[in-house]
N, C-alpha and C positions, 0 to 999 in steps of 0.2 A: 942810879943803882950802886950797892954798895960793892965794895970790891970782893968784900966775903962772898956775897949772892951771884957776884960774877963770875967767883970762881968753881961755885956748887956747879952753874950751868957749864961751866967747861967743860966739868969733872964726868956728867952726866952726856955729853956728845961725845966725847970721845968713849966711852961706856958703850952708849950705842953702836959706834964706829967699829970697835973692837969686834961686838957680836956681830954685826953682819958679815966681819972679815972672817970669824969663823966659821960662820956658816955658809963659805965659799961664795960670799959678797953679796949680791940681791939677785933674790929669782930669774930666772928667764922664763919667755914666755915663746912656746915652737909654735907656730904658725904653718899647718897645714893646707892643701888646696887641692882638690881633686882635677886631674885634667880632665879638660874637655872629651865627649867622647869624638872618636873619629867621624867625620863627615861620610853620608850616604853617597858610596860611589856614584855617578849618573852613566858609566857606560862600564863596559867590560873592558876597556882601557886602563880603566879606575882602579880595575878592585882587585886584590888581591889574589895569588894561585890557593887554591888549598882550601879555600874559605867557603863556607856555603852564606850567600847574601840573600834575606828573605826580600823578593821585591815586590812582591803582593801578597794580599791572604791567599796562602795556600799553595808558594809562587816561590820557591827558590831556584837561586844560579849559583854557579859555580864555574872554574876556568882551572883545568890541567895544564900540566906539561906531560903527553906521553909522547915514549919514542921504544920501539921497536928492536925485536933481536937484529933485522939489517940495518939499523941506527937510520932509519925514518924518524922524523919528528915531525910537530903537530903541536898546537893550543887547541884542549877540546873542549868546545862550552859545554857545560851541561845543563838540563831545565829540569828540577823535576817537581812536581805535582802531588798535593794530596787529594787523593781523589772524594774526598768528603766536603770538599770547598771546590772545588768546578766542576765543571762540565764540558763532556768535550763531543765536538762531531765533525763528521766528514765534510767538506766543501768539495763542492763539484759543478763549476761550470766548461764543459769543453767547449761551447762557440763561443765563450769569451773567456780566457784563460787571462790570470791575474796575476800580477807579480808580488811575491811574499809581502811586502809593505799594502799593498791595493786589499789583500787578504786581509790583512791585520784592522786595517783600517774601516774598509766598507761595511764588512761582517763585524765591526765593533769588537773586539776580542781580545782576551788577555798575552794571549801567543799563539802562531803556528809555526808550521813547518811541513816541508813538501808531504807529501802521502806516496800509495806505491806507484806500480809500472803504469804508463798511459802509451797508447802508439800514435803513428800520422797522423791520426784523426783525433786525438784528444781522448780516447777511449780506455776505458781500463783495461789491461791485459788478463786483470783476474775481475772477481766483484767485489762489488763496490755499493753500498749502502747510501744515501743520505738522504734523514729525517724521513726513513722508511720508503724511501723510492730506490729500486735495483734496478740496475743496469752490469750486463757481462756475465760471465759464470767463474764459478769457484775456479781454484786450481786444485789439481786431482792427484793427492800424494807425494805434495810437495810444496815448500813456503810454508806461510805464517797467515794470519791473520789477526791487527785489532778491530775489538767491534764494542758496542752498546747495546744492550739489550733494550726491553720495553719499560724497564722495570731503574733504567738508570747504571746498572752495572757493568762495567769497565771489563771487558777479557782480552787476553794474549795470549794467542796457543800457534801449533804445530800443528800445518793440517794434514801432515803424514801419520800422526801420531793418533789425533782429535779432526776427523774430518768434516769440513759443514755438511748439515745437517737441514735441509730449506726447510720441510714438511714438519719439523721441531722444533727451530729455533725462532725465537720472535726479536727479532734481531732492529734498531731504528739505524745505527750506522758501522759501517764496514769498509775498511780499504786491507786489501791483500798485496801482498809481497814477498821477494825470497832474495836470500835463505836464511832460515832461522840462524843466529849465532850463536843463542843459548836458549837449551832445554831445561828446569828443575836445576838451572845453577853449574849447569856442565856446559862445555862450550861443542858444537857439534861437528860434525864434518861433516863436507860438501865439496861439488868441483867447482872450483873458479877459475881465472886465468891471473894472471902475474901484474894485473896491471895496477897503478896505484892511481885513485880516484879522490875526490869530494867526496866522504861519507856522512851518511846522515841514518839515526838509527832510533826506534823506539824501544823501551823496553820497561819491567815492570819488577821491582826490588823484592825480596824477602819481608819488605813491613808492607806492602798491597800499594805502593806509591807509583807512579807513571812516569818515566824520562823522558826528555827528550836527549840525543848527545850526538854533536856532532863535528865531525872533523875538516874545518873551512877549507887545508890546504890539499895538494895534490899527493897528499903523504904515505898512503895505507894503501898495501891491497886488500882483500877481505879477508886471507888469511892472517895477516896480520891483526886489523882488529879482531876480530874475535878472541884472539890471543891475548890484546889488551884488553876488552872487554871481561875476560875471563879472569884475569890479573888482577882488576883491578878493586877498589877497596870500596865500589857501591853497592854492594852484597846485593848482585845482578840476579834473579830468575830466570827470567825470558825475555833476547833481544833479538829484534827483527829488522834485519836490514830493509830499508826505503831506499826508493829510488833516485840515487846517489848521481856523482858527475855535475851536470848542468845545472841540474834539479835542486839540489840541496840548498837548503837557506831555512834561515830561523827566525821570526823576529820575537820576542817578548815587549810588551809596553808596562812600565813600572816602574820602580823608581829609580830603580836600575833596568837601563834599556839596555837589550840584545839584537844585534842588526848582525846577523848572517844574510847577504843577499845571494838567492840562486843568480844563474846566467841566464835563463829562461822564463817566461811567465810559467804559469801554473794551472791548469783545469782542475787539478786536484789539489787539497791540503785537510790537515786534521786542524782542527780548531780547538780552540779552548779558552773558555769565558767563565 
């Protein structure tokens, strides 16, 4: 190579070298990456307060923190249901009374949760519905009741307000209980005593959805939930106290499991599959 032609390619690299220094050296190239999404809690351990986790179709949970004007506290699961993806009914064995998991399990079923009052004998203190077979009688001007119709449809009412109705309604399942805690969105009064229990509570939103919610520890009296009930940001309708204390327990099976165990077996529970 001649030395002339060696000096052209000089002249020509450092040319180049020039321009890439002005134009603030050679490209970069940003390398983005999306995280991973977070992993599907498996218990209520797992997951987050505040958060609604779908754990089935049709099947979300959720985990509070309430605490009360006498500074009561509580983690409160909550379940709630669209009622266009399940279906729910009464369980009702009194000579063999089952423990929320045996409920869950036997009955194949997406979740329950105790139902209302029962006495010594396994019996309901009000009536009681399942898959169209009665036993007990209503309560007369007082408590709540949910039920199913023939027809598939889901109610929660007041039966001071909205009395049963036997000779009317074609009713397949029904468990009664008191005291309502919320009316049309208002919270109600009733007498109770001061004690602070295991609550366990149904109730049914302003978009037509089904709760469940319930308070594991020995936190609440009834006035006080209702209070939080009333407070709080589930845009609540109608909720009806179940038969709390012993009784109480919840289980959901999904992908997020829910294991509230009562202290008691069960004759009664609402189901939902």
């Amino acid at each position: 190579m001649s030395g002339k032609h060696a000096l052209k390619i000089c002249l020509l690299l450092c040319f180049l070298t020039s321009s890439l220094l002005a134009c603030d050296g050679l490209p970069t190239i940003a390398l983005t990456t999306t995280p991973p999404p977070s992993p599907q809690p498996t218990s209520t351990a797992d997951m987050p307060f505040n958060t609604w986790i779908t754990t089935a179709p049709g099947i979300e949970i959720r985990k509070e923190d309430w605490k009360s004007e006498g500074n009561n506290e509580d983690t409160i699961i909550i379940t709630r249901f669209n009622l266009k993806q399940v279906h729910l009914s009464i369980g009702y064995q009194p000579d063999k009374p089952l423990t929320i998991g045996e409920w869950l399990h036997q009955k194949k079923v997406k979740a329950v949760i105790n139902g209302g009052y029962f006495d010594q004998d396994n019996r309901p203190t009000g009536l009681l519905i399942s898959n169209g077979n009665a036993f007990g009688s209503s309560y007369q001007g007082f408590g709540g009741m949910l039920s199913v119709d023939n027809k598939g449809h889901v109610g929660l009412r007041s039966l001071r307000t909205s009395p049963y109705s036997p000779g009317a309604e074609q009713l397949q399942q029904v468990t009664q209980s008191s005291p309502m805690l919320m009316i049309d969105g208002k919270r109600t009064q009733f007498a109770s005593n001061a004690a602070s229990q295991r609550r366990s509570v149904v109730a049914t939103d302003t978009q037509g959805r089904l709760l469940f919610i319930v308070s594991p520890g020995q936190a609440f009296t009834l006035d006080e939930l209702a209070d939080l009930l009333a407070a709080s940001d589930l845009s609540l309708k109608n909720a009806l106290n179940l038969d709390g204390g012993a009784s109480t327990g919840l289980y959901v099976n999904g992908a997020t499991k829910v294991t509230v165990d009562a202290f008691t077996s069960l004759p009664i529970a609402i189901l939902v599959k």
